[in-house]
C-alpha positions in Angstrom: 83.4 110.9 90.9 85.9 108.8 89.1 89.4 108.4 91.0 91.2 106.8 94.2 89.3 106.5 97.3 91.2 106.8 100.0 90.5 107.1 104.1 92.0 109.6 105.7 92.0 109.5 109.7 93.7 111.8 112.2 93.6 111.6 115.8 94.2 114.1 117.9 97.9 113.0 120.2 97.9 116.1 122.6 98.1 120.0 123.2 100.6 122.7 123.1 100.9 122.4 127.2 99.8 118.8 127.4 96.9 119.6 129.5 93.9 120.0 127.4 91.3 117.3 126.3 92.1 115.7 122.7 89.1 115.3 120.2 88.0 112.1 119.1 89.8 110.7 116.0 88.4 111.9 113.1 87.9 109.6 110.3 86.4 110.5 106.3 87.0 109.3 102.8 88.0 111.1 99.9 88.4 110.4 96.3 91.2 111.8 94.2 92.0 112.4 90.4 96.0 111.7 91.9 97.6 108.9 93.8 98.2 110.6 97.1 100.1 107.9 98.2 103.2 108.4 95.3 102.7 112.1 95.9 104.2 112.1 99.4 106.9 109.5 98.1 108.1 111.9 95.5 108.1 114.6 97.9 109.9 112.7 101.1 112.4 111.6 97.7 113.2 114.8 97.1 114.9 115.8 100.6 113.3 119.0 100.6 111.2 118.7 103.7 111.3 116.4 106.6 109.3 113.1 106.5 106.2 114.5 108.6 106.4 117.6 106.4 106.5 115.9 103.4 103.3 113.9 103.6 101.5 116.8 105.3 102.4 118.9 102.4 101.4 116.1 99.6 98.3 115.0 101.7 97.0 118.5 102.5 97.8 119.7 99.3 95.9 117.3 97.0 93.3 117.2 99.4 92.7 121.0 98.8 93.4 121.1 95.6 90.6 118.0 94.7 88.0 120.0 96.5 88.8 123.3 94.7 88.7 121.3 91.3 85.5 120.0 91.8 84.0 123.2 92.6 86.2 125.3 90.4 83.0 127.4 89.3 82.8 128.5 93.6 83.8 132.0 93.5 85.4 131.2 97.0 88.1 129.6 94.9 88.4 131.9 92.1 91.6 134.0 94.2 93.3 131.0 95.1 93.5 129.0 92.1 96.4 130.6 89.9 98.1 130.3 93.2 97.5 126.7 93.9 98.7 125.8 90.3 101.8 128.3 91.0 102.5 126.7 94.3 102.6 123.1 92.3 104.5 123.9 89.9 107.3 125.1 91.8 106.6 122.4 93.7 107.2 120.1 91.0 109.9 121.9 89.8 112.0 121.2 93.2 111.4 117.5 92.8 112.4 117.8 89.3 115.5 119.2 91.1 116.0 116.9 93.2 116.2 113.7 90.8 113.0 113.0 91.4 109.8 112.7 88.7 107.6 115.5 89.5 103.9 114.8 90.6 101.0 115.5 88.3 99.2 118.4 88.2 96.2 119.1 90.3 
């Protein structure tokens, strides 16, 4: 598949009590039809969320949305879809709210 590759890695910092083991870092690529990377800067732009927010909305976001693009004909997806390109619209719409270029579609 055609796109950006990226490398996505999160590591595991500690529990809701601070007591229980952490899990290895977990580390995978991904490729994606959008830069990711702009994504989460129009979205941190846009003073809607917090930082941390912001790029765990953009990053989890297009990460889902790739996935369900590329199996758009899994009938798992078939429920979620209109809501996904609901959800980033109006997501789009808010940056476009803020003074900020809205990202592209999924």
């Amino acid at each position: 598949m055609k796109g950006h590759r990226y490398r996505v890695t999160i590591e595991h910092l500690g529990t809701p009590k601070g007591d229980g083991p952490l899990h290895e870092p977990l580390t995978f690529e991904a490729v994606n039809h959008d830069e990711i990377l702009a994504i989460v800067e129009r979205i941190r732009a846009s003073a809607q969320y917090e930082q941390d927010e912001a790029a765990a909305l953009g990053i989890g976001l297009k990460l889902f949305s790739e996935v369900m693009l590329k199996r758009r004909d899994d009938p798992l997806f078939a429920a979620v879809q209109p809501a996904i390109r609901a959800f980033i619209g109006g997501l789009k719409d808010r940056n476009k709210q803020g003074g900020v270029a809205a990202a592209t579609p999924a």
